[in-house]
C-alpha positions, 0 to 999 in steps of 0.5 A: 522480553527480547525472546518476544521481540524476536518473535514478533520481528519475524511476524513482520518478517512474514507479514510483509510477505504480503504487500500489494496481495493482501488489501482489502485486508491487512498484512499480517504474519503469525508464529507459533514457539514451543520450547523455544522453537519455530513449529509454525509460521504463516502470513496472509494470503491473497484477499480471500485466501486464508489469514495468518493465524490459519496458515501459521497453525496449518503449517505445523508438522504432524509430528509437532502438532500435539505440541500446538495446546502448548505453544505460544502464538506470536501475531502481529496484528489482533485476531479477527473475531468475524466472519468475512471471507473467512472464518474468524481466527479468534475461533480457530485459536480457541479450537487449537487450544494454544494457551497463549497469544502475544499481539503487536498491535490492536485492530483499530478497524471498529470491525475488529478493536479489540473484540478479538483479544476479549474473545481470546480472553474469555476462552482463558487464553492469557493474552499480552499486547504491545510487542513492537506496537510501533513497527507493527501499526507502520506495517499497515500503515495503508490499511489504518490510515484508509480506516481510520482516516476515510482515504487511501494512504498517498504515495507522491513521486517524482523525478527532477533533473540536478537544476531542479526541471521534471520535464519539458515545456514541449516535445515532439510526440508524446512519450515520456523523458527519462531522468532516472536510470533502467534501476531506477524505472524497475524500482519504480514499477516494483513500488506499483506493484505494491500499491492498489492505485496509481493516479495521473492527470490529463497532461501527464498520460497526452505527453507521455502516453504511459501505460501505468503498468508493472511490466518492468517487473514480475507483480500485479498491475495497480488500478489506473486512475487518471484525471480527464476532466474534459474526456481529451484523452484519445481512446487509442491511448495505452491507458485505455488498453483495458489491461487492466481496472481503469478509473476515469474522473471527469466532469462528463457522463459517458457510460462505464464498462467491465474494464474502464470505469467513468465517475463523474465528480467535481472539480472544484473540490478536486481532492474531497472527490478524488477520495470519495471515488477511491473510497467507492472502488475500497483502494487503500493506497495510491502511488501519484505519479504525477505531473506537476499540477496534480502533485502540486494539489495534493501538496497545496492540500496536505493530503499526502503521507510519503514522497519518493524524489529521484534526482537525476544526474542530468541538466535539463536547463529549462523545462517545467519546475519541479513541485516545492514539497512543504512540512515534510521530514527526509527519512532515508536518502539511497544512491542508485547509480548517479542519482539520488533518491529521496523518501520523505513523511508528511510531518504530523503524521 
């Protein structure tokens, strides 16, 4: 059994390799053992590209791959069994002839659930499931709780001063204020880059004007979603620099183009429609960077599953207070220069 969790910790290894690249699809990372060595290893690609299992097999030498109908797969999700964008790798694990499959955790996609492991099965594969189940279902976290909850999997962050202030009452013009360091702002963009939306209100991008973008870090842009209820966002603003998918939800029709995209939604169900949209646009999971009123009804909601809150070392002395974060659990605290973060779980989930 500790051969197996071997294994199975470099699948997630591998597999997290692919965050931020895989979704739609989930991250997945596949090995393949003979005699007690790695002959294989592989893990999804970019959406549309290969799966796992594909890359794993497709990386075995050619010298090795007479051992391939010998070897034991390790896969820490369950095997597809349909066609995609891809091939069903259920198929190619047939067609490879490998005799035995060890899974993490099943697919609790209905597309899937556990028809992959009953076509393993039926080819006379031997087939065991379960090893770190638990580390593998947090892996894709994004992907089952998208699936299975019908909503994006939401990230809420924020940055307060020691006395418990994330900005001020007025400023000047608009652009942000830094509580947090340079390390702490790259970090910040790096979490962007894993996630496939970010989502800010009115009042946030008129006093900050911020771009929502990576560029302070080497990763792909998130899809803008910003909350103009009333369209008062000037167009000469960055979030309309058309850098990248914008989505805009607001009371008002007004016409959508390649780029930037108008939904119009109630609200006075703000939460149920924010998800409807996110869902429409098939966005797994969303980083909410604030300001304080749209934090706060998610908060208000409970529809929440991470919060990320620097504490920066700095006194604002007045200001907008920070949002007060209910039924949450504190599951790791780190230091980055003066300051302190905070990642908290929604409690229940």
């Amino acid at each position: 059994m500790q051969t197996d969790k071997k294994y199975m910790q470099r699948c997630l290894q591998l597999a997290n390799k692919g965050l931020g690249n895989t979704a739609p699809n989930p991250m997945v990372g596949a090995v393949l053992v003979y005699n007690d060595s790695i002959i294989g290893e592989g893990f999804t690609s970019k959406y549309g590209g290969n799966h796992a299992e594909v890359n794993c097999i497709n990386s075995v030498k050619p010298e090795n791959v007479k051992f391939i109908s010998k070897a034991t797969l390790y896969v820490s999700l369950e095997p597809c069994s349909h066609f995609g964008k891809t091939p069903p790798c259920s198929d190619l694990i047939v067609a490879s002839k490998i005799p035995k499959v060890i899974i993490g955790a099943l697919d609790t996609n209905e597309i899937v659930s556990g028809k992959g492991v009953k076509h393993l099965k039926k080819n006379g594969i031997d087939v065991t499931i379960g090893v770190l189940e638990k580390e593998c279902l947090a892996l894709n976290k994004r992907f089952f709780t998208f699936h299975n909850k019908k909503r994006p999997y939401f990230i809420l962050k924020w940055a307060k001063s020691k006395d418990d202030f994330i900005g001020k009452l007025h400023k000047d013009k608009a652009e942000p204020i830094w509580i947090s360091s340079q390390q702490s702002q790259q970090l910040v963009h790096f979490w962007r880059s894993q996630e496939q939306g970010i989502l800010v209100g009115t009042n946030t991008v008129l006093s900050d004007n911020p771009s929502l973008t990576t560029r302070k870090v080497f990763g792909k842009n998130p899809v803008r979603i910003v909350l103009d209820r009333s369209l008062r966002i000037p167009q000469n603003f960055a979030v309309f620099d058309r850098a990248v998918k914008t989505i805009i939800l607001t009371e008002k029709e007004k016409q959508s183009d390649k780029t930037i995209f108008y939904e119009k939604i109630n609200f006075s169900d703000l939460i149920e429609e924010i998800i409807r949209i996110l869902v429409k646009h098939e966005i797994q999971s969303v980083i909410i960077e604030g300001g304080k009123q749209t934090l706060e009804t998610f908060i208000k909601s409970g529809i929440w599953d991470e919060a990320r809150i620097f504490i920066g070392d700095i006194l604002l002395k007045n200001g907008v207070k920070s949002p007060i974060l209910n039924n949450k659990k504190l599951i790791k605290q780190t230091i980055i220069d003066s300051e302190i973060l905070n990642y908290y779980e929604k409690e229940g989930n």
